[in-house]
C-alpha positions in Angstrom: 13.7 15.5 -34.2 10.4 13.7 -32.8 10.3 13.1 -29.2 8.2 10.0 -28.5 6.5 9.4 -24.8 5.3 6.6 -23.5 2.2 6.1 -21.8 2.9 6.4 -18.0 0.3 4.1 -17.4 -0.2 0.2 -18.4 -2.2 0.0 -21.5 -1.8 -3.8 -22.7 -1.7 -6.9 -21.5 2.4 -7.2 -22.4 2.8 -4.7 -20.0 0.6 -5.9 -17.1 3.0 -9.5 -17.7 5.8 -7.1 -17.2 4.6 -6.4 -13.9 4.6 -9.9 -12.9 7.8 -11.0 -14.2 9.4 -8.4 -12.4 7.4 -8.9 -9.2 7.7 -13.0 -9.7 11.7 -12.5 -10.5 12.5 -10.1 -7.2 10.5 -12.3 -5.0 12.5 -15.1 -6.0 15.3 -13.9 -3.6 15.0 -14.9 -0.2 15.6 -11.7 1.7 13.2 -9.4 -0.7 10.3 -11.9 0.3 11.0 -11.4 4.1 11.8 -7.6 3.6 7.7 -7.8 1.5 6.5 -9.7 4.2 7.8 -7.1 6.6 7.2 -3.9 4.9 3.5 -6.2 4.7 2.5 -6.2 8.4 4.2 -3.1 9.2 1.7 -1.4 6.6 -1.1 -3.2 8.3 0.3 -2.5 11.5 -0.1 0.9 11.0 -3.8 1.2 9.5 -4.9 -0.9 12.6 -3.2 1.2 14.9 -3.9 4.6 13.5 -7.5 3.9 13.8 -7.2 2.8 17.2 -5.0 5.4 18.7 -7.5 6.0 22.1 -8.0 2.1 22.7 -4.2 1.4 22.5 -3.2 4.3 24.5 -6.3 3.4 27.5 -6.2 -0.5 27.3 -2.7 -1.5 26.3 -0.5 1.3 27.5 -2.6 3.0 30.8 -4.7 0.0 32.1 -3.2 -2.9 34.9 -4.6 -5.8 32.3 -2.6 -8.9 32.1 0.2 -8.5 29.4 -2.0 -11.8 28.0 -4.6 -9.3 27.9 -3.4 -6.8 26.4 -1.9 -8.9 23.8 -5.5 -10.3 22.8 -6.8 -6.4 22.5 -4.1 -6.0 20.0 -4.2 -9.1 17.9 -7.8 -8.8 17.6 -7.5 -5.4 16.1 -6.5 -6.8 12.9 -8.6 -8.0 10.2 -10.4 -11.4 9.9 -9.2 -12.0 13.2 -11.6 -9.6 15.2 -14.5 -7.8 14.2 -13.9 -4.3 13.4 -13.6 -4.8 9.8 -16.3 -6.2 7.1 -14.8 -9.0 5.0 -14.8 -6.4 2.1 -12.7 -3.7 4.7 -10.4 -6.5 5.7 -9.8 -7.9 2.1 -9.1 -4.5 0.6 -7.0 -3.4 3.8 -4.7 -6.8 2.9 -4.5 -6.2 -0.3 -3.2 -2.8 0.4 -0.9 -4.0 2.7 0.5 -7.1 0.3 0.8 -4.3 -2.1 2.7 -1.6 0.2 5.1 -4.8 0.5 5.6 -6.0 -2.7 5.9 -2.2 -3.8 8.4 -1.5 -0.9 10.6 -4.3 -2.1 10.7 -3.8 -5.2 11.9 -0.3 -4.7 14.3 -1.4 -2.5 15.7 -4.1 -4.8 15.7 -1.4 -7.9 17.7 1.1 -5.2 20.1 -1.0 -4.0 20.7 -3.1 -7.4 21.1 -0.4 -10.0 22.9 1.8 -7.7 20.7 4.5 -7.7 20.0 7.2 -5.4 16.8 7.8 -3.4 16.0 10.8 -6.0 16.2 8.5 -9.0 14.9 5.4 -7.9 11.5 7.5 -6.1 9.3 7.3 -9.3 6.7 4.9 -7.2 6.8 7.2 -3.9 3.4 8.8 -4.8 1.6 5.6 -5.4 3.4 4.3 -2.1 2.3 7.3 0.1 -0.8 8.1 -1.8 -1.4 4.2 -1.3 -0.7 4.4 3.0 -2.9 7.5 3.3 -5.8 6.4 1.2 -6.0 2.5 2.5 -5.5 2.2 6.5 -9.3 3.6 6.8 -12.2 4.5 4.9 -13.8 6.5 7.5 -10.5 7.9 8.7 -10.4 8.8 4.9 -13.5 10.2 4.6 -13.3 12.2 7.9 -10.1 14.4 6.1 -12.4 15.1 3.3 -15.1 15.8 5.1 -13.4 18.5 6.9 -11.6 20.0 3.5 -15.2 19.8 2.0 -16.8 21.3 4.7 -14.4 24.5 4.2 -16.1 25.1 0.7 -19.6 24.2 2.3 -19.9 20.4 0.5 -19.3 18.2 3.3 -22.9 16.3 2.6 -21.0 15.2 -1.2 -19.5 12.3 1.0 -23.3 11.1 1.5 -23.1 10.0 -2.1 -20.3 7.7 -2.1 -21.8 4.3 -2.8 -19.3 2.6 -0.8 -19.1 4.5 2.8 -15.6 5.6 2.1 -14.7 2.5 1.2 -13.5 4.3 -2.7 -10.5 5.4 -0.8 -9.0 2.2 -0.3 -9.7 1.0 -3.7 -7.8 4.5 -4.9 -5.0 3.1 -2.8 -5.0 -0.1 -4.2 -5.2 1.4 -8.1 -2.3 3.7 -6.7 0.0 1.1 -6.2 -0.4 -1.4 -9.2 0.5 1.8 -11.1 3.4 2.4 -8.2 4.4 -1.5 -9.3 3.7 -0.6 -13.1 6.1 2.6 -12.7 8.8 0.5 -11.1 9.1 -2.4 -13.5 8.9 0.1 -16.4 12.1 1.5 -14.6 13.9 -1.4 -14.7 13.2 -2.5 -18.6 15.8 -4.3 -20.1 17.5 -4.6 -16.9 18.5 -8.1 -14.9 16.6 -9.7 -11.5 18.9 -12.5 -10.7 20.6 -13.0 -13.8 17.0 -13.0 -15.6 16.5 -10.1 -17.9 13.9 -8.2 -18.5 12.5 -7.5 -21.8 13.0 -4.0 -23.3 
């Protein structure tokens, strides 16, 4: 008897739609868009933070600034609302984190909805952790690698990346359309609020 395998990855358009519809259908429902939009700024939350660990701790946690002030340092952490990010950094870094959200609930909604267990429904946790540790910084990225490459004597390789880093991110974001694509592919044939999905 012939086994036949699908491709684990999207290779037509049909499936890309997939994607969508599923996306489209579980955003439909009211408390999976707030539970995205939460998973959202939490992800973005973190990347800002994580790269600012020594400004937090000195200006927002040790210093005798106003809570006002305090509250400005944070908000202007974030992207397209301060400065530490290019507009490329900041639009990659939201993409990410629309993507953490969307990928988040979705896994959720597959979870809870189909009844499954943590171990059954986890087929997008690498894209969702590979997705977290690649995005929230480029340098922060590149800094790891640096220090693994340095260990086999290559650390100058990350001299040749044409985008400062920046590839790490954009692994991130590939990560977690395939994340999506492994989730939706999960729930073929299945319904999303009484809609089904196609085999």
């Amino acid at each position: 008897m012939a086994v036949t395998l699908r491709p684990r990855i999207p290779t037509s358009v049909a499936e890309w739609r997939l994607v969508g519809r599923t996306v489209r259908l579980v955003l439909s429902l009211p408390q999976y868009v707030v539970l995205a939009t939460g998973y959202a700024v939490l992800g973005l939350s973190m990347f800002v933070f994580s790269r600012n660990v020594a400004l937090l701790q000195q200006v927002v946690f040790r210093s005798r600034l106003p809570w006002e002030s305090r509250a400005t340092v944070i908000v202007e952490l974030y992207p397209f609302v301060g400065t530490a990010y290019t507009a490329l950094q900041g639009t990659v870094l939201l993409l990410t984190a629309v993507l953490i959200g969307i990928n988040l609930s979705v896994a959720t909604y597959h979870v809870r909805e189909h009844r499954l267990s943590v171990g059954q429904g986890s087929g997008s946790l690498g894209g969702i952790v590979l997705g977290t540790l690649g995005a929230g910084c480029a340098a922060c990225g590149s800094a790891v690698l640096a220090g693994l490459l340095s260990v086999a004597g290559a650390s100058g390789l990350l001299l040749a990346l044409p985008l400062d880093g920046l590839e790490f991110s954009v692994l991130a974001v590939v990560m977690l359309l395939l994340s999506l694509y492994w989730l939706a592919d999960g729930m073929r044939g299945g319904e999303i609020a009484g809609c089904p999905l196609p085999e």
